[in-house]
N, C-alpha and C positions, 0 to 999 in steps of 0.2 A: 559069432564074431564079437569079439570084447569091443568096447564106446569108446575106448584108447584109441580106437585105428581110426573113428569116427572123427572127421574136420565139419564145421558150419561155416561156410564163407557167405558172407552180405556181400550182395551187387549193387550198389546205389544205382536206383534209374533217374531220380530227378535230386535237384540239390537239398543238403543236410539232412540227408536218407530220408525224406518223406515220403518215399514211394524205394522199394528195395522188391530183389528178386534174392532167393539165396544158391546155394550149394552144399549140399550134402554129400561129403567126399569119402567114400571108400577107400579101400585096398583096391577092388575091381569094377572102380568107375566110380558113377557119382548120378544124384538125384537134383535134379530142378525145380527146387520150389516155386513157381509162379513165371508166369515172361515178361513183366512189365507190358509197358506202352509200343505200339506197333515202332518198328525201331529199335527194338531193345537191345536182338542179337546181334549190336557191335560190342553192345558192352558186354555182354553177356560171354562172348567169344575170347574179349579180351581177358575176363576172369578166368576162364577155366585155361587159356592158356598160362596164367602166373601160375596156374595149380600143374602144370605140365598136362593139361589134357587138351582136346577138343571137344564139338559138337558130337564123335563118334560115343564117345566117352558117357554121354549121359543114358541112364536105362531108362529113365520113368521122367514125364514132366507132369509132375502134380500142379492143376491150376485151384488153388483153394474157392476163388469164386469169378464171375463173370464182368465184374468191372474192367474198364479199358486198361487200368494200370495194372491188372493181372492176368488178365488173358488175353493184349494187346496183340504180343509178338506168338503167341503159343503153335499158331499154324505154320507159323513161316520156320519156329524150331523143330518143330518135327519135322518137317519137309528136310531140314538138313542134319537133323540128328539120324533120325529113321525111330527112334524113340516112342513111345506109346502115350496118349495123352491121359491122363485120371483127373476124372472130376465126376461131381454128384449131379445126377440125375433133375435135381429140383433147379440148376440154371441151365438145361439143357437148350431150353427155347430163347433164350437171352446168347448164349453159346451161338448158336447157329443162327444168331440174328432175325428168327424167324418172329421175335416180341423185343421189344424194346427194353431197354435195361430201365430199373426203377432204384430211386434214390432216398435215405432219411436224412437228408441233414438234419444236426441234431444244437446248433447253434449259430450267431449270425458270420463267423465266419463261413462256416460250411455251407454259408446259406450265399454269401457273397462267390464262394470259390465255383458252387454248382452253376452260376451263371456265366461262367466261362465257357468256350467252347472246347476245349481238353479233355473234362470228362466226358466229353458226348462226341468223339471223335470215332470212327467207325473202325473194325479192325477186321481181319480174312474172319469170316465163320468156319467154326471145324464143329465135326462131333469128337465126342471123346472117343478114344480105344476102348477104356478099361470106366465102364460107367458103374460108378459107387450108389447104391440103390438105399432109398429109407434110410434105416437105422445100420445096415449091414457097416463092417469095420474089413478091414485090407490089410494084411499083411505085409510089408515091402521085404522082409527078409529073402523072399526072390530074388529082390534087387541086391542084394547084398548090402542093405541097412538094419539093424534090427529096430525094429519101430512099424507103425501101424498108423492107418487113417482111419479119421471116426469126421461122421456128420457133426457139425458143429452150427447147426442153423440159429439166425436172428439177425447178422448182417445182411447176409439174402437167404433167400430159402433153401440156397445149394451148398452155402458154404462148408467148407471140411476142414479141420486140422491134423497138423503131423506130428505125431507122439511119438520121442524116440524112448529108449529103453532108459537111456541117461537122466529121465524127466524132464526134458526139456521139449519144448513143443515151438512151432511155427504155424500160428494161428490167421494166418493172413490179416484182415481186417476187423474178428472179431473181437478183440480188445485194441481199441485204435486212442488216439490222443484226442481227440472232438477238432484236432486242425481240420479235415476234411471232411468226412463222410460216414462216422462212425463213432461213437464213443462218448464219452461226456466231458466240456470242458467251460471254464469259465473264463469272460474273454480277458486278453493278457499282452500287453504289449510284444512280448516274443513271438506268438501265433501271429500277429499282424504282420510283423518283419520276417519272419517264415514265410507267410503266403505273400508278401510282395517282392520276396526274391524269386520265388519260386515262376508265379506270374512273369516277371520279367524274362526270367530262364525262358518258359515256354513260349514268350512272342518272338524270341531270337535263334527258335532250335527248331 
C-alpha cells in the first residue's frame, strides 16, 4: 500500500491538544491510536464520522501506554468497535488495574498537575487482544497500514510506539513537552495558562 493512501487525523481529548488520540486512515478502514480519558468515544465517534467512517471501521486500537488519558476509554471502544486491543506486556497489571498506575513528574508543573484528581481517575480494566512481548515488533500491515510497533520503554515500562513506513511515528508520551507527566521543560508562563485552562476544562466536564 503506497503512504499516499495513508491519512493521520488528531482527536483532541482535552483543550490545546494536550492530551490527543489519533487516526490512522486507510483505503480499508483505519487504526486507533490511543482512547484518551474514560468518555472519550463521543469524540472519538465524532471524528471518524467527518472521515465517513465508524466505530465498525477501526481494525486495531493500539493503546501505547497505561495512563488514564490513553487507555481511559479503550474497553468501552472495543466493546463497540469489536476491534482487537494492542499493548505491551510490561503495563499489563496497570491495564487490568490489578497495580496501580506509577508516575515521573519531571517538573513543578507536573508536579502541581499530578495532584489533581484526573489523572488518577479509574477506567474499565481490559486485557489486551494482541499482547506485544519484550523487545518483539508487530507488523500492522494486516491492518492495512504499512508500519510496525516497537517497545519503546522509559515513560512506563510498557510503552510502545507506531512507525509508519513514511517515518513518521506516534510515540504516545515518550517525547512529551514536561507540561505533564513526561519530558523536560523549563517553567514558562505558557505551561502555566495551559494547565490552568485545562484544569478549569476538567472541573466543568
Amino acid at each position: 500500500m503506497m503512504m499516499s493512501h495513508i491519512k493521520i487525523v488528531r482527536i483532541p481529548i482535552l483543550p490545546m491538544y494536550m492530551v490527543n488520540a489519533h487516526l490512522i486512515v486507510g483505503p480499508d478502514g483505519c487504526i486507533l491510536v490511543d482512547a484518551g480519558v474514560p468518555g472519550s468515544e463521543h469524540k472519538i465517534e465524532r471524528a471518524l464520522a467527518k472521515e465517513r467512517l465508524t466505530f465498525k471501521d477501526i481494525k486495531l486500537i493500539v493503546v501505547t501506554h497505561a495512563h488514564v488519558d490513553h487507555a481511559g476509554s479503550a474497553a468501552v471502544l472495543r466493546e463497540k468497535s469489536g476491534a482487537p486491543i494492542l499493548a505491551h506486556e510490561g503495563d499489563a497489571k496497570h491495564f487490568s488495574r490489578e497495580t496501580p498506575m506509577t508516575f515521573c513528574p519531571t517538573g513543578w508543573v507536573s508536579r502541581l498537575f499530578i495532584k489533581t484528581p484526573f489523572i488518577f481517575q479509574p477506567y474499565v480494566p481490559f486485557e489486551a487482544d494482541i499482547q506485544v512481548t519484550r523487545q518483539s515488533v508487530i507488523s500492522l500491515d494486516r491492518y492495512g497500514i504499512p508500519g510496525k510497533i516497537r517497545h519503546t520503554p522509559g515513560h512506563t515500562a510498557g510503552s510502545i510506539s507506531v512507525e509508519l513506513e513514511s517515518n513518521q511515528a506516534l510515540v504516545g508520551d515518550l517525547v512529551a513537552s514536561g507540561i505533564l507527566l513526561g519530558g523536560l521543560s523549563e517553567p514558562h508562563v505558557r505551561y502555566v495558562r495551559l494547565l490552568k485552562m485545562t484544569l478549569t476544562w476538567l472541573r466543568v466536564n
